[in-house]
C-alpha positions in Angstrom: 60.6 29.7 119.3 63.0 29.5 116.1 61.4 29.8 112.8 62.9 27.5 110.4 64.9 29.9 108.5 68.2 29.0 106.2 71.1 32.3 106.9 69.9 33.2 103.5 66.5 33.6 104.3 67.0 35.6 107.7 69.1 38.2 106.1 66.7 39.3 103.2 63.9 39.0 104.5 65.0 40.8 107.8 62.3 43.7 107.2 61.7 46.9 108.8 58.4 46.0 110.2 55.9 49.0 111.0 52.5 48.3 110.0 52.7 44.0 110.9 53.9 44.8 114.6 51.6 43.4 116.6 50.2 45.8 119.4 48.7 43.4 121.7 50.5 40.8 122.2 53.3 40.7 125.3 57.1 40.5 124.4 58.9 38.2 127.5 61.5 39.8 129.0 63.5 36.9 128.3 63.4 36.9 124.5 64.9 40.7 124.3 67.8 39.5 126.9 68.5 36.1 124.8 68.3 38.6 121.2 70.9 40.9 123.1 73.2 38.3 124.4 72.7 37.8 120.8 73.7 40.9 119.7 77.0 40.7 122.2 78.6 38.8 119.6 79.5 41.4 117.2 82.9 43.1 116.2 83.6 46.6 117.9 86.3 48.5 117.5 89.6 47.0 119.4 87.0 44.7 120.5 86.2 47.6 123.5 82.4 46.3 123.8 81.1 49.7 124.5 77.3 48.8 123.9 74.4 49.5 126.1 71.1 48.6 125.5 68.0 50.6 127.3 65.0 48.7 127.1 62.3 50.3 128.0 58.6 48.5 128.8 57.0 51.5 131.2 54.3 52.6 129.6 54.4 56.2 130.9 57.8 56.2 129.8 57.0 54.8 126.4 54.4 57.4 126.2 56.9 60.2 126.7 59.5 59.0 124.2 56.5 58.4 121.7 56.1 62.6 122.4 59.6 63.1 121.5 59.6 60.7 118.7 56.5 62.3 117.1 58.2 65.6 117.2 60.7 64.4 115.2 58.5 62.6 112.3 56.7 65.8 111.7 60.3 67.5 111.3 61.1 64.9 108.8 57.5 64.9 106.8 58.2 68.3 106.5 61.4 68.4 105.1 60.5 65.2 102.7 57.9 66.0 100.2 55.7 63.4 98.7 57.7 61.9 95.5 58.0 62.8 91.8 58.9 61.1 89.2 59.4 57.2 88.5 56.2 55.7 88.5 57.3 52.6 90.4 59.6 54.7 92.6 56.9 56.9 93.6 54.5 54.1 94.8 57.4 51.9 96.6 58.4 55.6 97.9 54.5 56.3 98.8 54.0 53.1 100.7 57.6 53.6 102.9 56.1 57.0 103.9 52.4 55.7 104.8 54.5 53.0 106.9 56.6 55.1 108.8 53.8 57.4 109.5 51.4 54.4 111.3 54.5 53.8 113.6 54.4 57.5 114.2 50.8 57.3 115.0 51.2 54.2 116.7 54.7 54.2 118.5 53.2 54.4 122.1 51.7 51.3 121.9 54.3 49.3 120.6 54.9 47.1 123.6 59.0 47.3 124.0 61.1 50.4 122.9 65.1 49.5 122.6 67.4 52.1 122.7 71.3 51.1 121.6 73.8 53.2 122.9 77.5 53.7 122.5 79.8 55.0 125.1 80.7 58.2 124.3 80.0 61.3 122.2 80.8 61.8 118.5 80.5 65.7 118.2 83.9 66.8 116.9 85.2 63.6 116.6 87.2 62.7 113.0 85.8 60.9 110.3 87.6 57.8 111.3 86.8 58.1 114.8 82.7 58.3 114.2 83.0 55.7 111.8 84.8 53.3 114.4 81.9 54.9 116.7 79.2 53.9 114.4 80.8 50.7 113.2 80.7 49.2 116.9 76.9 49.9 117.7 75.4 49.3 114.6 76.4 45.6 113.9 75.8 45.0 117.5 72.1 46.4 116.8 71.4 44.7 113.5 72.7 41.4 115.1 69.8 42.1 117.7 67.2 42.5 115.1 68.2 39.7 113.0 67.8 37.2 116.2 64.2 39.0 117.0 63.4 37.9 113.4 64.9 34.6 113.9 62.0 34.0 116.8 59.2 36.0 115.0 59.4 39.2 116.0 59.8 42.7 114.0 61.9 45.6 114.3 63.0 48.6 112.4 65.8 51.2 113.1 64.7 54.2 113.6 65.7 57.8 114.6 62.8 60.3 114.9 63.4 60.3 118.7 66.9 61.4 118.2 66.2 65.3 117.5 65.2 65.4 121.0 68.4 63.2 122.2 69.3 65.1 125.6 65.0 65.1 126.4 65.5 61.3 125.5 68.0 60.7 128.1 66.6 62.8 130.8 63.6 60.5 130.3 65.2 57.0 130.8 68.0 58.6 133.2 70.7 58.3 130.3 74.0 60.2 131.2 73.8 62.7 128.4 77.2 63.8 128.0 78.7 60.3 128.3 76.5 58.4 126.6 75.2 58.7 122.4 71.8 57.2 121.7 72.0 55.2 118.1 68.2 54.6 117.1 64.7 53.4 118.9 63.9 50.2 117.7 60.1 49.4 118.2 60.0 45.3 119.1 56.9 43.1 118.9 55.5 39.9 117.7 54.7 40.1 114.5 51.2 39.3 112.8 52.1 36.5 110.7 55.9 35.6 110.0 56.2 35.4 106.3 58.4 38.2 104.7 59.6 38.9 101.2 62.0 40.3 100.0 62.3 44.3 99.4 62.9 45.9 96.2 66.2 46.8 95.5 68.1 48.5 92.8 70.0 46.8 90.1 73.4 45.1 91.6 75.0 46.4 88.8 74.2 49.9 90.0 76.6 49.7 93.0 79.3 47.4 92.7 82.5 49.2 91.4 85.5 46.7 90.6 89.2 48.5 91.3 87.8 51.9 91.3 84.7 53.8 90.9 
């Protein structure tokens, strides 16, 4: 069902949602296939379409990519102390990592795992080519999100999983050498459908009129 949202509304308050997913409820097969016919709709370079979406509901499967993703959250917490300085940085900062380490925790049991790929491989490729490469999957994927939103369900883009890529593929049968994984992006209902939203630096901080 549609939540009566305005554009406006869906786009910020389109939220990575960790902690509100909700980990019981089912996700019908045919609310992820009407959010990726969705998500067919956006540009790609020369229009070429080369998406693929791995959806993955097995729950030993889910298990072993929540093994692989795990590995790589400790990697990150490792390399990303806890923060210093701004006060109100520090707490917003705080709270994203106490987030992001629940889904960690919790990954496995998040009821559908979508994994957008991209034909092809970027290693070696120039800077224009990986951003025409990146530019075609990852509209296509926040197009998805946006219409799981739209219907009450949460989503974040994540990559943990991806320092294990080639395990990651051997898992779900994902021709390696062909084939670049973008993100995982954990999909449920959400527990209530109210967002807000997020902080966000001044405007005034990032917009540069004729030149930097």
């Amino acid at each position: 069902m549609l939540l009566d949202l305005t554009p406006d509304e869906l786009l910020t308050t389109t939220r990575a949602v960790r902690r509100r997913l909700d980990l019981t409820r089912p996700v019908e097969r045919g609310v992820i296939e009407e959010c990726i016919g969705i998500a067919q709709q956006a540009p790609s370079g020369s229009n070429m379409q080369p998406w693929h979406f791995v959806v993955v509901t097995d729950p030993a499967k889910r298990a072993q990519l929540a093994d692989l993703y795990r590995k790589g959250g400790r990697s990150y917490f490792s390399r990303d102390p806890a923060p210093a300085g701004d006060p109100k940085r520090q707490a917003e900062r705080t709270r994203l990592r106490a987030s992001a380490k629940f889904l960690v925790d919790h990954i496995q049991e998040v009821p559908v795992h979508v994994i957008p790929c991209i034909s092809g491989r970027t290693e070696g490729l120039s800077a224009q080519d990986q951003a025409a490469t990146w530019g075609s999957i990852i509209p296509a994927t926040w197009s998805f999100m946006l219409a799981l939103r739209a219907r009450g369900l949460g989503s974040a883009y994540t990559t943990f999983h991806l320092s294990s890529e080639e395990e990651a593929a051997r898992v779900l049968d994902i021709p390696f050498k062909r084939v670049t994984q973008a993100a995982l992006i954990p999909v449920a209902y959400t527990r209530g459908t109210a967002f807000r939203q997020g902080p966000r630096k001044p405007l005034s901080s990032m917009i540069h009129w004729d030149g930097w």
